[in-house]
BATI-697442 format. One record per residue: residue number from 1; residue in three letters; x, z, y of N, C-alpha, C in turn. Coordinates in pm, whole numbers, always signed. Each point is the difference from the previous one (the first is absolute). Example, Ala and Ser with C-alpha at 12.3 -4.5 7.8 and 13.67 -1.06 7.14 Angstrom:
! BATI-697442
resi,resn,nc1,nc3,nc2,cac1,cac3,cac2,cc1,cc3,cc2
1,ALA,+1319,+780,-569,-89,+0,+119,+90,+0,+120
2,SER,-35,-72,+105,+82,+6,+119,-77,+73,+109
! end
This chain:
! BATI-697442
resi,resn,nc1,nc3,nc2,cac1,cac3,cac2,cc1,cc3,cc2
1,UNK,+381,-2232,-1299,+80,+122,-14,+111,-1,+105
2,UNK,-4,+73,+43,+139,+85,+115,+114,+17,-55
3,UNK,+116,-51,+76,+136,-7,-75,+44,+152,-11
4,UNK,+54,+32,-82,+68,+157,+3,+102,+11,+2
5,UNK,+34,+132,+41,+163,-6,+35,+61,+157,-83
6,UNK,+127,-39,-91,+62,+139,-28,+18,+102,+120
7,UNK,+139,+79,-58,+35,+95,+137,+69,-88,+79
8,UNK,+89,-69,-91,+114,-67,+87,-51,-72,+63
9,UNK,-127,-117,-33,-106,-57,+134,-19,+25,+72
10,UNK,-77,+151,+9,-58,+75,+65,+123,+49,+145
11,UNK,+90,+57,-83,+143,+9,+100,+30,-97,+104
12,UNK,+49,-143,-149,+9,-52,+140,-123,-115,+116
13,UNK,-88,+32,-23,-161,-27,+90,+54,+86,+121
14,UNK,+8,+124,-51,+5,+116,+112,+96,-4,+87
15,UNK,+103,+27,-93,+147,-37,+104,+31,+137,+6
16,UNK,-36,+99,-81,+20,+169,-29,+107,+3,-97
17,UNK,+49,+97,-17,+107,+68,-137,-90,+34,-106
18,UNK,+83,-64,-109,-90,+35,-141,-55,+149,-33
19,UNK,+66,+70,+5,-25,+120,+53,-95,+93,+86
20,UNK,-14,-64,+93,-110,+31,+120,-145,-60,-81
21,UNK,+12,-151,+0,-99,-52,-75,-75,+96,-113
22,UNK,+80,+46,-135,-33,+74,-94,-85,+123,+87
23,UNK,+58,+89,+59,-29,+122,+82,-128,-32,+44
24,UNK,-39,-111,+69,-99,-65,+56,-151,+28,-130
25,UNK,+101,-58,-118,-131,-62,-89,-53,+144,-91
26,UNK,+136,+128,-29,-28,+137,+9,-73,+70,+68
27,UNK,-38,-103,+148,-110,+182,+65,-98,-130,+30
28,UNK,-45,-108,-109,-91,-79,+35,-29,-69,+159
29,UNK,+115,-20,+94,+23,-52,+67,-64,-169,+5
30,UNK,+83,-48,-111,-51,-142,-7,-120,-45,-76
31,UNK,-22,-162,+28,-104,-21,-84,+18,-55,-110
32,UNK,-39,+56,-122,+110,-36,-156,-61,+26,-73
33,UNK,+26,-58,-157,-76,+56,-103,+155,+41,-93
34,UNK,-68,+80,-143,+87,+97,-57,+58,+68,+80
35,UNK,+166,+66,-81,+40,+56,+26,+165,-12,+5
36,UNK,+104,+41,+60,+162,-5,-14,+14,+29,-132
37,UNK,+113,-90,-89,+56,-110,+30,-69,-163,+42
38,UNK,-148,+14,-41,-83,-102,-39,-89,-66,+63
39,UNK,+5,+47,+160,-88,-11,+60,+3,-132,+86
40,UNK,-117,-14,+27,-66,-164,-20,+7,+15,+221
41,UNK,-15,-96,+86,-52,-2,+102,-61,-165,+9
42,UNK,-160,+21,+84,-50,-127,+7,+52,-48,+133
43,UNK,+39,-164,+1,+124,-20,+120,-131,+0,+163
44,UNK,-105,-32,-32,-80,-30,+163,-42,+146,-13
45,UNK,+1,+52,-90,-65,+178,+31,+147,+90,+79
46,UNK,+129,-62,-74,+94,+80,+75,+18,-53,+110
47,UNK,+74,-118,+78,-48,-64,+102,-129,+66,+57
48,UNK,-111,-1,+10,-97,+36,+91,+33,+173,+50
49,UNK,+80,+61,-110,+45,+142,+37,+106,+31,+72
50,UNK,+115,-139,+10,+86,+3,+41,-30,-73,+196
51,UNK,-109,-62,-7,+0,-50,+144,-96,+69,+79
52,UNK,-101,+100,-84,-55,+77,+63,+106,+181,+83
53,UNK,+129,+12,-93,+66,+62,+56,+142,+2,+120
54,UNK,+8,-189,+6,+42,-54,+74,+148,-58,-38
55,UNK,-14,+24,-181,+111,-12,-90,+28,-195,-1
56,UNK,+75,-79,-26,+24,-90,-5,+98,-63,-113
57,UNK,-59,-90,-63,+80,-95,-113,+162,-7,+33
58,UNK,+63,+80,-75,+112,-27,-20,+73,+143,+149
59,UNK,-98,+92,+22,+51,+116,+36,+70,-19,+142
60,UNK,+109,-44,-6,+112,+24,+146,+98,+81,-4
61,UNK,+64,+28,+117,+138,+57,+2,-49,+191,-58
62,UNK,-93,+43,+62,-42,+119,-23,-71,+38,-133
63,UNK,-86,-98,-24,-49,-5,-161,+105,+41,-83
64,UNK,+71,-113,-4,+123,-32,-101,+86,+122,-25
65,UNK,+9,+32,+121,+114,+150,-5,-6,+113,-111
66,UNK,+96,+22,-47,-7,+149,-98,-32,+121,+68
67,UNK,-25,+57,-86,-31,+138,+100,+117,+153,-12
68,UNK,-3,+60,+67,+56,+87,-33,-48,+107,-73
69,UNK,+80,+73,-74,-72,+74,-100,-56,+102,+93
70,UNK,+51,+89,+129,-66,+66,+83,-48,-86,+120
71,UNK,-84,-33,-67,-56,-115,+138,-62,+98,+78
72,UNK,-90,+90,+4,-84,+115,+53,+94,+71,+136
73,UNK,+86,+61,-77,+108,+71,+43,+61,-110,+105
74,UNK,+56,-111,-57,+58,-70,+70,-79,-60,+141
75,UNK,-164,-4,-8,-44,-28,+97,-18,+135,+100
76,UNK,-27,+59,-73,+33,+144,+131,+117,+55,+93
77,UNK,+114,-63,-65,+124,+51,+40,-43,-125,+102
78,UNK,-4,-93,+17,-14,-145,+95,-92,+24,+105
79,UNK,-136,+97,-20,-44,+37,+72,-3,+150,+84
80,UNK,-84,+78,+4,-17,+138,+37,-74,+92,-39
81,UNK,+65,+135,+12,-101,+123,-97,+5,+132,+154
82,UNK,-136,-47,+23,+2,+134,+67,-149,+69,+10
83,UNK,-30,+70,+90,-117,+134,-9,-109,-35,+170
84,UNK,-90,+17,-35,-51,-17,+103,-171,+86,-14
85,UNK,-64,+30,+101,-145,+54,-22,-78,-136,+80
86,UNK,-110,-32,-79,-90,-114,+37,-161,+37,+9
87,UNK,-75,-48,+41,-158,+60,+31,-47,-118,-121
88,UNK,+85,-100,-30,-115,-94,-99,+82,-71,-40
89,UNK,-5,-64,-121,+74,-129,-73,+38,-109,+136
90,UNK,-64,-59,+96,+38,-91,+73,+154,+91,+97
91,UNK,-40,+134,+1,+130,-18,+74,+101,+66,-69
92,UNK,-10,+21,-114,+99,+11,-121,+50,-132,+8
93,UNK,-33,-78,-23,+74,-133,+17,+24,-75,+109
94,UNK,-32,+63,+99,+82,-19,+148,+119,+48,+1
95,UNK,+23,+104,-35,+110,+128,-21,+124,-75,-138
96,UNK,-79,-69,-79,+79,-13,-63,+68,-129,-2
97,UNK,-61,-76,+107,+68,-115,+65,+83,-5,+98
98,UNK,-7,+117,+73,+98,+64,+67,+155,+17,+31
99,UNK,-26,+42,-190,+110,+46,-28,+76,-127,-56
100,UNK,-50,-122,-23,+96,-99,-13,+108,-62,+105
101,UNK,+83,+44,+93,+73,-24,+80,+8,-133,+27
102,UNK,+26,-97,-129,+10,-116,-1,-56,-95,+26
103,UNK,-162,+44,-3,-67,-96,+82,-45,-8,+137
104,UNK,+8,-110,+6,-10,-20,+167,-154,+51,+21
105,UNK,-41,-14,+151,-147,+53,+21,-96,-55,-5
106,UNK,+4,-149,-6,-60,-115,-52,-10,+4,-140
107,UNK,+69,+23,-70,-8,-5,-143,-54,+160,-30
108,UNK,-4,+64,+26,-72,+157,-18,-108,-66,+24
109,UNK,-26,-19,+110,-175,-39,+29,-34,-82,-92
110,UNK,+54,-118,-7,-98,-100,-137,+3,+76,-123
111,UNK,+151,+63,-57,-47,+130,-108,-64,+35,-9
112,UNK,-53,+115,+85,-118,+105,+10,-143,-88,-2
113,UNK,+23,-133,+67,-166,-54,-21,-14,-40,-126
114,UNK,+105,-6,-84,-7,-40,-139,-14,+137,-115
115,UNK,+50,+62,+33,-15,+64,-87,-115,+76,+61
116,UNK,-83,+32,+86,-155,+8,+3,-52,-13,-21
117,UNK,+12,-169,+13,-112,-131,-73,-32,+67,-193
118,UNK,+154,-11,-16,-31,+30,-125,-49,+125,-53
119,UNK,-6,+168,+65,-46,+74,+20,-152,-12,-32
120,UNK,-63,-51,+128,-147,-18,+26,-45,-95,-119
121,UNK,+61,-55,-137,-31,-80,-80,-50,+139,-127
122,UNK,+95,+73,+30,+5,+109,-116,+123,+103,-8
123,UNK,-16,+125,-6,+82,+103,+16,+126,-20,-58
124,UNK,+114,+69,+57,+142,-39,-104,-14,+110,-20
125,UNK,-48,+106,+5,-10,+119,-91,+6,+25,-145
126,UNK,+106,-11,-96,+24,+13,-121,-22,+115,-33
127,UNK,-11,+84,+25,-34,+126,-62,+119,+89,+55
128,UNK,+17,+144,-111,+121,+48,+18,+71,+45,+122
129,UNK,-93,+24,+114,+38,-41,+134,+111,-32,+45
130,UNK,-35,-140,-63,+104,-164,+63,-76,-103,-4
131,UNK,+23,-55,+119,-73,-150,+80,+146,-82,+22
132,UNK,-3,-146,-10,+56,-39,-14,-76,-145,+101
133,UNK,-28,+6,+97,-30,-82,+131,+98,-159,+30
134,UNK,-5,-91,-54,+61,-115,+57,-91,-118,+17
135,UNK,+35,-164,-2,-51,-85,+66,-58,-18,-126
136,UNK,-84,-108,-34,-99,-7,-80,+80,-178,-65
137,UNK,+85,-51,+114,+83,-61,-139,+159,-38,+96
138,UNK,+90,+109,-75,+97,-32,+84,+55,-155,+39
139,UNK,+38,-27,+107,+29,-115,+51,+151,+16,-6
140,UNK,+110,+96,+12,+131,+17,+30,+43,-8,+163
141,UNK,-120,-3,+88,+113,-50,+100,+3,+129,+68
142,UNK,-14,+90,-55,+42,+150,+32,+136,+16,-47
143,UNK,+74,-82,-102,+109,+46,-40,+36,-40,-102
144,UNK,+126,-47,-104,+4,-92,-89,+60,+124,-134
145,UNK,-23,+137,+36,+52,+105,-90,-141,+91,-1
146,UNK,-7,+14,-126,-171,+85,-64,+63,+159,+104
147,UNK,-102,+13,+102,+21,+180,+48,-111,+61,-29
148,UNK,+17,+161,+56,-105,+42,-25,+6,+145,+128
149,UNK,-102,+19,+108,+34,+110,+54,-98,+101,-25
150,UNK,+66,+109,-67,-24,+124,-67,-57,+68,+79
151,UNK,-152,+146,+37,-14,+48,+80,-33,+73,-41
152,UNK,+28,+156,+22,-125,+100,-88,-32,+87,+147
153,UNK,-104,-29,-46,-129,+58,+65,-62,+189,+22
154,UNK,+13,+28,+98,-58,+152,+35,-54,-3,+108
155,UNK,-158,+81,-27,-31,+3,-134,-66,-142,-69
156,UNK,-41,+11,-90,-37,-142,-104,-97,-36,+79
157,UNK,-64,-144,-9,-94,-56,+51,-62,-75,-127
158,UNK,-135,-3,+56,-123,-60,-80,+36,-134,+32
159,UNK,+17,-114,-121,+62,-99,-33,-101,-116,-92
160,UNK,-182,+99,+10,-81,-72,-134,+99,-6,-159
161,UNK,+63,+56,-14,+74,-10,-130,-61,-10,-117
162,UNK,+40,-52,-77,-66,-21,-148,-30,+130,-24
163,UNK,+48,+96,-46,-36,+145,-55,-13,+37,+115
164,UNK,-28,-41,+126,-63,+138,+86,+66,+59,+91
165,UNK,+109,+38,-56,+151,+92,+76,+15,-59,+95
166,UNK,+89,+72,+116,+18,-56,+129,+193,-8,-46
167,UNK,+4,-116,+126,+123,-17,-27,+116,+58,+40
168,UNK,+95,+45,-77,+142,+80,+42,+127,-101,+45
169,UNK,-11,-150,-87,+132,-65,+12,-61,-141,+2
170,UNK,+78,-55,+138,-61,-155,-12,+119,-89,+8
171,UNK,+14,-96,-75,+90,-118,-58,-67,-180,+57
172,UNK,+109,+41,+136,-95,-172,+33,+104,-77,-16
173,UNK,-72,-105,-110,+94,-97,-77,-40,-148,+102
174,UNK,+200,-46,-5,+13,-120,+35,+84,-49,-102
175,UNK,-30,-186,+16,+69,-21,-143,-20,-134,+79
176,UNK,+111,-101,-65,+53,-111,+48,-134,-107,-56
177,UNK,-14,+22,-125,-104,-93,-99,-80,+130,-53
178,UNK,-157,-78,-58,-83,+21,-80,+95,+98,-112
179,UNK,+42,-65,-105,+89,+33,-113,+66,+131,-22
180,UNK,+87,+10,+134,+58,+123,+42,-110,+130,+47
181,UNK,-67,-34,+101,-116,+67,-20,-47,+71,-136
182,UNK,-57,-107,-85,-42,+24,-118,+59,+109,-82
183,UNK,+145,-8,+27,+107,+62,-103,+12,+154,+55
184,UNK,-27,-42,+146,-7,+152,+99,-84,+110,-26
185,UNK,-157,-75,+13,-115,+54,-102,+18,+90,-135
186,UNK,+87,-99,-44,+47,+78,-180,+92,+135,+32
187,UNK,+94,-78,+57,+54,+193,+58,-42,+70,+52
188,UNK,-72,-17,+83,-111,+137,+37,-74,+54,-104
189,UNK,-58,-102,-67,-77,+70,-107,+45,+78,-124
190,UNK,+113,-50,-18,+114,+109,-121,-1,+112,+93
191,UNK,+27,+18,+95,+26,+114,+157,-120,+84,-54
192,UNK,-155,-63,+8,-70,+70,-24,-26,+86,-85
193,UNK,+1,-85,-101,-16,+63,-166,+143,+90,-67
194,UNK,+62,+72,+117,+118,+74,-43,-75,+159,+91
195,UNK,-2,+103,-67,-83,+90,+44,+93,+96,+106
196,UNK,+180,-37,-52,+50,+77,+79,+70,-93,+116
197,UNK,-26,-76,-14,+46,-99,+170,-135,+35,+79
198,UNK,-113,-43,-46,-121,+46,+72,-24,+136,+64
199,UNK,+108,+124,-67,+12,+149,+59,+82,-33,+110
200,UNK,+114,-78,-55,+108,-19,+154,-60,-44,+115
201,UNK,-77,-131,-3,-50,-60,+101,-113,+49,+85
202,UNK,-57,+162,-74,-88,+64,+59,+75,+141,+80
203,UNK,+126,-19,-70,+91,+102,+113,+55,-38,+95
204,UNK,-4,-167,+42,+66,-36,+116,+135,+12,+2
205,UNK,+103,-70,-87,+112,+37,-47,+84,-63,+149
206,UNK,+126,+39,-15,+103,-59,+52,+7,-125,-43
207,UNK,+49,-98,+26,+80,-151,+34,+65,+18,-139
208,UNK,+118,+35,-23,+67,-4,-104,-52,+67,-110
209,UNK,-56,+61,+25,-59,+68,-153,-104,-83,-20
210,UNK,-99,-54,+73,-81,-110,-46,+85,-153,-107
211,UNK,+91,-66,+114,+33,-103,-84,+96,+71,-112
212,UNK,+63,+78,-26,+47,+49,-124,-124,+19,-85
213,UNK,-80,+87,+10,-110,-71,-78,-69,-131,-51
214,UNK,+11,-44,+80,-88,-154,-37,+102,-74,-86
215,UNK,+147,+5,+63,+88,-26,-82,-5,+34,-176
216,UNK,+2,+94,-17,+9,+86,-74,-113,-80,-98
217,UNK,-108,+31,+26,-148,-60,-45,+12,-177,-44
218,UNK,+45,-42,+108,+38,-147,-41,+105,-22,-153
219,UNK,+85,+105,+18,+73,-31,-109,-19,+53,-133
220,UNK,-132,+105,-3,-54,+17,-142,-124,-44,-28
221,UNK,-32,-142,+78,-134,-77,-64,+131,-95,-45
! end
């Protein structure tokens, strides 16, 4: 028999916030049996999930970190929101690497081959027309603060999307660690499943009326 681990095991294996962890075991993220408060994790089944995402025993400086309650928001303000017309997903995310000022041109280039790579693995097309395009396991050495550069798109481009739709708004996520990532994921996806942020983001809002939204949203989950 396989040793098992509570949450608080499970936590600290990961090197995540108790919190994040739970969230995790809510959208069946991890590998676990039952359910919160009660839920069981097998320790070489979590481990094998944790080194296949490039997660590590006992987390690190970025693991460990709390998050902010507008982490979303907070990574957009760090990065950039602007408008651009593209012929295809690859140069939607040329465009939207662009717009990161901060990286040098060496680091754009290994970006963009990364978040391709991971592209050509399988669409970031979430539906909703929003794609959400990054590296396939953040490394951090893009930056030691979760960003995100915002782009909406005219007109939309065909993205293979889950439902079909072409895309209006693309969100290319950088994130210091795995973890943060993970947590990034979750805010997009509350983003999604809100019917009237999904109207905003198909009107191509202003800068400030966007993160007042997300704001906003962050603070009534």
């Amino acid at each position: 028999m396989g040793e098992w681990l509570d949450l608080a095991g499970a936590v600290e294996l990961l090197g995540a916030p108790e919190e994040t962890v739970a969230r995790w075991v809510r959208q069946g993220l991890l590998p676990c049996r039952g359910s919160l408060p009660s839920v069981r994790f097998e320790r070489t089944a979590l481990l094998a999930w944790a080194r296949e995402r490039g997660l590590r025993r006992g987390g690190g400086s970025h693991a460990s970190a709390s998050y902010e309650d507008d982490l979303l928001a907070g990574a957009v303000a760090r990065g950039a929101v602007g408008r651009a017309s593209a012929s295809d997903s690859a140069a939607a995310i040329e465009a939207a690497l662009q717009q990161l000022g901060m990286l040098s041109e060496e680091a754009r280039v290994d970006l963009r081959d990364e978040v391709l790579r991971r592209e050509r693995m399988a669409s970031t097309g979430l539906g909703h027309g929003v794609a959400i395009p990054h590296p396939r396991r953040p490394p951090g050495r893009w930056g030691d603060e979760p960003t995100v550069s915002l782009l909406f798109l005219e007109p939309a481009v065909d993205w293979a999307a889950l439902d079909g739709e072409p895309v209006h708004t693309v969100l290319l996520l950088l994130s210091p660690s795995v973890p943060v990532h993970l947590e990034l994921l979750t805010r997009v996806s509350m983003v999604l499943h809100d019917p009237s942020t999904c109207e905003l983001l198909a009107q191509a809002p202003a800068r400030e009326d966007l993160l007042a939204r997300l704001r906003q949203l962050s603070r009534e989950s």
